[in-house]
C-alpha positions as CSV (number, residue, x, y, z in Angstrom):
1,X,0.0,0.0,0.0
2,X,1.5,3.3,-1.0
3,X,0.5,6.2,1.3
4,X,-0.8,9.8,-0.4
5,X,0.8,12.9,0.9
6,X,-1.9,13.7,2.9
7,X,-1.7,10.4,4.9
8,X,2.2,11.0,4.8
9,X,1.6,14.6,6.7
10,X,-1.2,13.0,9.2
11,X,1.0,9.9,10.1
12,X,4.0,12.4,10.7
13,X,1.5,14.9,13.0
14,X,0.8,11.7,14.9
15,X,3.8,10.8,15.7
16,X,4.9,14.5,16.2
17,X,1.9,14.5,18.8
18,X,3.1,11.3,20.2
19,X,6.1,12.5,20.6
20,X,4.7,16.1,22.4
21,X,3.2,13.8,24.6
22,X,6.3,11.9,25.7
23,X,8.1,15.1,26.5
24,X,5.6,16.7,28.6
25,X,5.4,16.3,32.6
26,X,2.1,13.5,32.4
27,X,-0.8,15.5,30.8
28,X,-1.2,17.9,28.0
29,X,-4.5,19.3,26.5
30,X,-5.6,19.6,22.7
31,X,-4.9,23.3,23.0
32,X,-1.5,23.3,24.5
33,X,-0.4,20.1,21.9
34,X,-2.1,22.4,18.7
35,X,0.5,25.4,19.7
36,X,3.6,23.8,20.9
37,X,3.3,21.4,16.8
38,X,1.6,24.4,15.3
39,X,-1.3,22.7,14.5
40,X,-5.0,24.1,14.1
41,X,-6.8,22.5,17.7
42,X,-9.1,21.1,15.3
43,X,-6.3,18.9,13.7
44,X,-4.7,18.5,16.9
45,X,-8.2,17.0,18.5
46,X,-9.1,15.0,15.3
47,X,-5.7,13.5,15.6
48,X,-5.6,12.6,19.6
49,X,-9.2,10.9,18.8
50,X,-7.5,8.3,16.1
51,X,-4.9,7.7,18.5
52,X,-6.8,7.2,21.3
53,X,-8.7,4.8,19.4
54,X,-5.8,2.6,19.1
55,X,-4.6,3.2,22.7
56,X,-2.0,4.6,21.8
57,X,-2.9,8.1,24.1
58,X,-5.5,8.2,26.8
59,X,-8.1,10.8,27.7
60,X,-8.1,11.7,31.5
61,X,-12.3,12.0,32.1
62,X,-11.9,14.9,34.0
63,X,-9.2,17.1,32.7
64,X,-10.0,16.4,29.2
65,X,-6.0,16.4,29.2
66,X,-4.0,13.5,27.4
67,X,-1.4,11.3,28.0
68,X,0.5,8.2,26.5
69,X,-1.5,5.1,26.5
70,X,-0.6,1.8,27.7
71,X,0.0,0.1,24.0
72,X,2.9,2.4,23.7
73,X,4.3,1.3,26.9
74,X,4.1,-1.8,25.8
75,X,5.8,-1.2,22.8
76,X,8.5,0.6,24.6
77,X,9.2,-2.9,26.4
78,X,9.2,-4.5,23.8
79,X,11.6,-2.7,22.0
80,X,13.8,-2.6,25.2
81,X,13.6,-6.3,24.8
82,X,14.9,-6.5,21.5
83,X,17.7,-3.8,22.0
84,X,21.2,-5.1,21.4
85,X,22.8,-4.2,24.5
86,X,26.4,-5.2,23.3
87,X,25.6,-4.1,19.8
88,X,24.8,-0.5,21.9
89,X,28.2,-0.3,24.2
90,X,31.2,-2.0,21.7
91,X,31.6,1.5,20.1
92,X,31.7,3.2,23.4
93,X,33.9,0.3,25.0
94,X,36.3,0.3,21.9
95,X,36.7,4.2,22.2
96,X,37.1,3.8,26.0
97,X,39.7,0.9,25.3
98,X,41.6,3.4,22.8
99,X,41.0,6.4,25.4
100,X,42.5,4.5,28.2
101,X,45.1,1.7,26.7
102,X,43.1,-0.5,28.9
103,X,40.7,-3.5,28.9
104,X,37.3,-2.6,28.6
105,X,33.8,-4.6,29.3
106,X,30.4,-4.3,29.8
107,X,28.6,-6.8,32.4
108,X,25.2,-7.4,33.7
109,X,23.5,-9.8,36.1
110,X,23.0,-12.9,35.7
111,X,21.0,-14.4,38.7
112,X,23.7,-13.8,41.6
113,X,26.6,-13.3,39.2
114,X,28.0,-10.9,37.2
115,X,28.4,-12.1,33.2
116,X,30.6,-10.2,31.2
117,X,28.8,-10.0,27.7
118,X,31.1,-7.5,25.7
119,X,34.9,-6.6,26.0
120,X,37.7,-4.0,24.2
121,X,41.1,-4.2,24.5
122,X,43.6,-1.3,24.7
123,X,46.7,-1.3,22.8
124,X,49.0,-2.9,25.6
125,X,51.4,-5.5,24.8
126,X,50.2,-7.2,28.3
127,X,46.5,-8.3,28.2
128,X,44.3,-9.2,30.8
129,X,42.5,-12.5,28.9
130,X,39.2,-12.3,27.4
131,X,36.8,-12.6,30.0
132,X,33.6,-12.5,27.4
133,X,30.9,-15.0,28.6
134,X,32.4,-15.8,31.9
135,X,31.1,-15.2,35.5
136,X,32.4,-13.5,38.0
137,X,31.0,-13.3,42.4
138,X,29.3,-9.5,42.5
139,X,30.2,-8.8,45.7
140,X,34.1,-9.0,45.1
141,X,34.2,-6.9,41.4
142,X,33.9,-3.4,40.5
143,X,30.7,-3.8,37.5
144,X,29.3,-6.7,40.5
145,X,29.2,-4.0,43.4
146,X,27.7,-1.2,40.9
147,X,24.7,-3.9,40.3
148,X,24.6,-5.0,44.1
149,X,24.5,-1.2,45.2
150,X,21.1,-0.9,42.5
151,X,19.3,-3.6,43.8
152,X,17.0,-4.0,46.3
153,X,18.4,-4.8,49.8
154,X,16.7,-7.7,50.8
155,X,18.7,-9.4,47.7
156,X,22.0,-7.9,49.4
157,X,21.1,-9.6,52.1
158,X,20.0,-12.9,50.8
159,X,23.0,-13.0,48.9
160,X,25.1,-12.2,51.8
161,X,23.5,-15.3,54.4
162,X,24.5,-17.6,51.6
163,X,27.6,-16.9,52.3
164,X,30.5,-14.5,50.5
165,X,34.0,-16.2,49.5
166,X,37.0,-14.5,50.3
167,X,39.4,-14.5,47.0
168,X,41.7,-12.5,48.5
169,X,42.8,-10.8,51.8
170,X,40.9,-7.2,50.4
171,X,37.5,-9.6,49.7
172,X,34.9,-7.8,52.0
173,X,32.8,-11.1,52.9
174,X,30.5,-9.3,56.0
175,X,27.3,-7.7,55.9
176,X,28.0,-4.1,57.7
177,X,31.3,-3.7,55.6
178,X,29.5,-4.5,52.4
179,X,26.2,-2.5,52.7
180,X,28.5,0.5,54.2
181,X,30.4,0.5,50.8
182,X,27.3,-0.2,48.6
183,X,26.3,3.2,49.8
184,X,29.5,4.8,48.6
185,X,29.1,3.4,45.3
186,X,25.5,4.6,45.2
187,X,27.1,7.9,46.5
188,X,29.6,8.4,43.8
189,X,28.2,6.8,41.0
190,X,31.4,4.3,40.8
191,X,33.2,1.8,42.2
192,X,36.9,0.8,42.2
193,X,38.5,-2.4,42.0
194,X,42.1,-2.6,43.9
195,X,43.1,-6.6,43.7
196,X,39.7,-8.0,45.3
197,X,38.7,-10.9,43.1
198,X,42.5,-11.3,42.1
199,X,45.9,-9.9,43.4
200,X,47.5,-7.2,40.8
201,X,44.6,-6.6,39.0
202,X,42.4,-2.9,39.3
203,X,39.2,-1.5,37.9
204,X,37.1,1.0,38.2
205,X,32.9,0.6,36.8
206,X,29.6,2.7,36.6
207,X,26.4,2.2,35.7
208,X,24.7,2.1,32.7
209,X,21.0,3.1,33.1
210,X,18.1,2.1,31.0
211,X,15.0,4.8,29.8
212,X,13.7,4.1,33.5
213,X,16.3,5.3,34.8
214,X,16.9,1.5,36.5
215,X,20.8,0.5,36.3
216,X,20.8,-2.8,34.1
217,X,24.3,-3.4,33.1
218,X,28.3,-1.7,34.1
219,X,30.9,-0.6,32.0
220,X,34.2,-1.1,33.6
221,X,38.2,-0.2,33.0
222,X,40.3,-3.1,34.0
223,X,44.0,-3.9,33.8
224,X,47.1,-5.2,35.9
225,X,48.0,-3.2,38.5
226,X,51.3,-1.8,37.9
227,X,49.0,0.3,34.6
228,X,46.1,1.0,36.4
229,X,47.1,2.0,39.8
230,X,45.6,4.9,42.3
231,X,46.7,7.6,40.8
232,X,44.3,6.8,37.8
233,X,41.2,6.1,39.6
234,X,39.8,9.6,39.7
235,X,40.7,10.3,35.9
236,X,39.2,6.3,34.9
237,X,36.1,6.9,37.0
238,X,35.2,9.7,35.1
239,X,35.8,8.1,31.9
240,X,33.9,5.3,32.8
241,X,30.8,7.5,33.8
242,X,31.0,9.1,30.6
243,X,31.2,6.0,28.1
244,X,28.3,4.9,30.6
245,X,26.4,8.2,30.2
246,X,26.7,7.7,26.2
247,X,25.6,4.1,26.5
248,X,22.0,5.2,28.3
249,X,21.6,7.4,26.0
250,X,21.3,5.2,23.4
251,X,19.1,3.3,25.4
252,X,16.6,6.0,26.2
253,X,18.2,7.3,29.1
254,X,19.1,10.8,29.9
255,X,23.1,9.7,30.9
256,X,22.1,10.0,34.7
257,X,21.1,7.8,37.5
258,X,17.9,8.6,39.5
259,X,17.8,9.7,43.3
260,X,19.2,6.9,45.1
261,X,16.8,5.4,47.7
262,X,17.9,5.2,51.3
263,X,19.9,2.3,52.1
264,X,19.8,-0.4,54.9
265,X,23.5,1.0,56.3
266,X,22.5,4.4,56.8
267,X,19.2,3.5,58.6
268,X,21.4,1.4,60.7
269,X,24.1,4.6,61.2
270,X,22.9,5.2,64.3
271,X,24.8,2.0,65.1
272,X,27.7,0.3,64.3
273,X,27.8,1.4,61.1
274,X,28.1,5.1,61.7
275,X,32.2,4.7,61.3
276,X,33.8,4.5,57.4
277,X,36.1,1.1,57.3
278,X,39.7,0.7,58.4
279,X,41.8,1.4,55.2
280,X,44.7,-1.0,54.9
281,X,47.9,0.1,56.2
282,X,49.8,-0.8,52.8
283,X,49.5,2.8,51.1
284,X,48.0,1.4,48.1
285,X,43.8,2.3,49.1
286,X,45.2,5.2,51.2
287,X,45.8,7.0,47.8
288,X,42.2,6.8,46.5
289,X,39.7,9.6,47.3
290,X,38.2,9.1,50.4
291,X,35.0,6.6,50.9
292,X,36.0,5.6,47.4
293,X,34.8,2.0,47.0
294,X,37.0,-1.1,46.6
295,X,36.5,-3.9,44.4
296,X,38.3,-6.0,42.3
297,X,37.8,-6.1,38.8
C-alpha cells in the first residue's frame, strides 16, 4: 500500500503529537499540543481521537488532558527487549579501550553473578584475557558491586547469608562492611576495584541506566596493577561514567542515574555502622579519594 501525501503529513503529525506527549510532565491538553506542533486544535483533536482509538494516548475524564497510552508502553518494552545491549556499548567500550590503553567490558546480572557480555582491549602488549561470557562473584568486582548497590536490599542480604568467598585478603565477605560501601558506590556513581577478586589486578565501573532510569548493566576499566594504579582512579572513573552516560543514552536514558533510595547502612548509622572502614595500612587504598569503594575487577 502506498500512502498519499496527505496520509504521509497526518501519520507524521501523529507521531509529532506522540512525541509532544512523551516530553511533557504527564498530561497535555488539545490546545497546548495544537500550539507547541503548530497545529489548528481542530487537527490537533481529530488526531488525539484516532490515537486514542488505538490506545496509543489516553483521555483523563476529567481534565480532558491526554497522556501516552498503555499500547505504547508496551511497545517501549518490547523494544527494550529486543535492543542489542552489546551491539549499543562496543563503540563506546572500543573508544574507552583506545582512550585508556586498557581492557574494557560491559557486564550485567546474571541471577547472583556478574556475566561479562562485551569486551575492548587497549593497545597494551600485556592483556588481561578475554573474560567474554564468563562469570564472575558480584560482591568482590567493580561492575558486580555497581549492580549490588542498585538492587533492592533484601537481595543484598540474601545473597550475603549464603555466604560471600573470600578470593583475597581485600574480599569484603561481611554484611555491615558490604552495605556500608554499597552506599558509597550509590554515593559516587562508581566503584573501584584494587586486587579484590584477584591480586595485581584494578578496575574501576559505573552504571549504565536504561529509559527508567533503572541501572541494568556496568561498564568497567580493568587492567594489571602496575598500569592502572591509584593515581588513575579519579581520571578512569570519570571516563567510565562518561562512556556509561553515552551508552544510556542510546538506550533511552538521559546519561544520569535517579535519586538513590535510602539504604539499609545508613538507617542502621545510628549503630555500628556510623564509622567508614579501616583502610589497609599498605598505602595502596590510602591514595584513592576518600569513601571511594574497593573492588576488584
Amino acid at each position: 500500500m502506498v500512502l498519499d501525501g496527505n496520509a504521509v503529513r497526518s501519520v507524521d503529525r501523529a507521531a509529532a503529537l506522540l512525541l509532544a506527549l512523551g516530553e511533557s510532565q504527564g498530561e497535555a491538553g488539545v490546545t497546548e499540543l495544537a500550539r507547541r506542533l503548530g497545529l489548528h486544535k481542530s487537527t490537533a483533536s481529530r488526531l488525539l481521537a484516532t490515537l486514542q482509538r488505538r490506545g496509543l494516548v489516553e483521555q483523563d475524564e476529567e481534565t480532558g488532558k491526554y497522556r501516552l497510552g498503555l499500547v505504547v508502553i508496551r511497545l517501549a518494552e518490547r523494544a527494550e527487549r529486543t535492543l542489542d545491549l552489546r551491539g549499543i556499548a562496543m563503540p563506546e567500550l572500543e573508544r574507552l579501550a583506545r582512550l585508556t590503553h586498557e581492557t574494557t567490558g560491559l557486564g550485567v546480572l546474571d541471577g547472583d553473578a556478574l556475566l561479562t557480555v562485551a569486551q575492548a582491549d587497549g593497545p597494551n602488549l600485556i592483556a588481561v584475557g578475554d573474560w567474554t561470557g564468563r562469570s564472575t562473584p558480584l560482591h568482590c568486582v567493580a561492575s558486580g558491586k555497581v549492580l549490588l548497590a542498585a538492587v533492592a536490599e533484601r537481595e543484598v542480604l540474601r545473597i550475603v547469608r549464603r555466604g560471600l568467598v573470600s578470593y583475597t585478603e581485600r574480599t569484603i565477605t561481611e554484611l555491615e562492611p558490604l552495605l556500608e560501601e554499597l552506599a558509597r558506590i550509590r554515593r559516587r556513581g562508581y566503584a573501584t576495584a584494587l586486587g579484590e577478586f584477584e591480586m595485581g589486578l584494578n578496575a574501576v565501573a559505573a552504571p549504565v541506566h536504561d529509559a527508567r532510569g533503572n541501572v541494568i548493566a556496568a561498564v568497567d576499566i580493568w587492567g594489571p596493577a602496575f598500569r592502572l594504579t591509584p593515581r588513575r582512579i579519579p581520571e578512569l572513573a570519570a571516563q567510565a561514567r562518561e562512556a556509561a552516560a553515552a551508552i544510556s543514552v542510546r538506550l533511552g536514558g538521559t546519561g544520569t542515574a535517579t535519586a538513590a533510595q535510602p539504604s539499609l547502612a545508613q538507617a542502621l548509622s545510628r549503630t555500628a555502622l556510623a564509622t567508614e572502614p579501616a583502610v589497609p595500612a599498605n598505602g595502596t587504598v590510602s591514595e584513592l579519594p576518600t569513601g571511594v569503594a574497593v573492588a576488584a575487577s
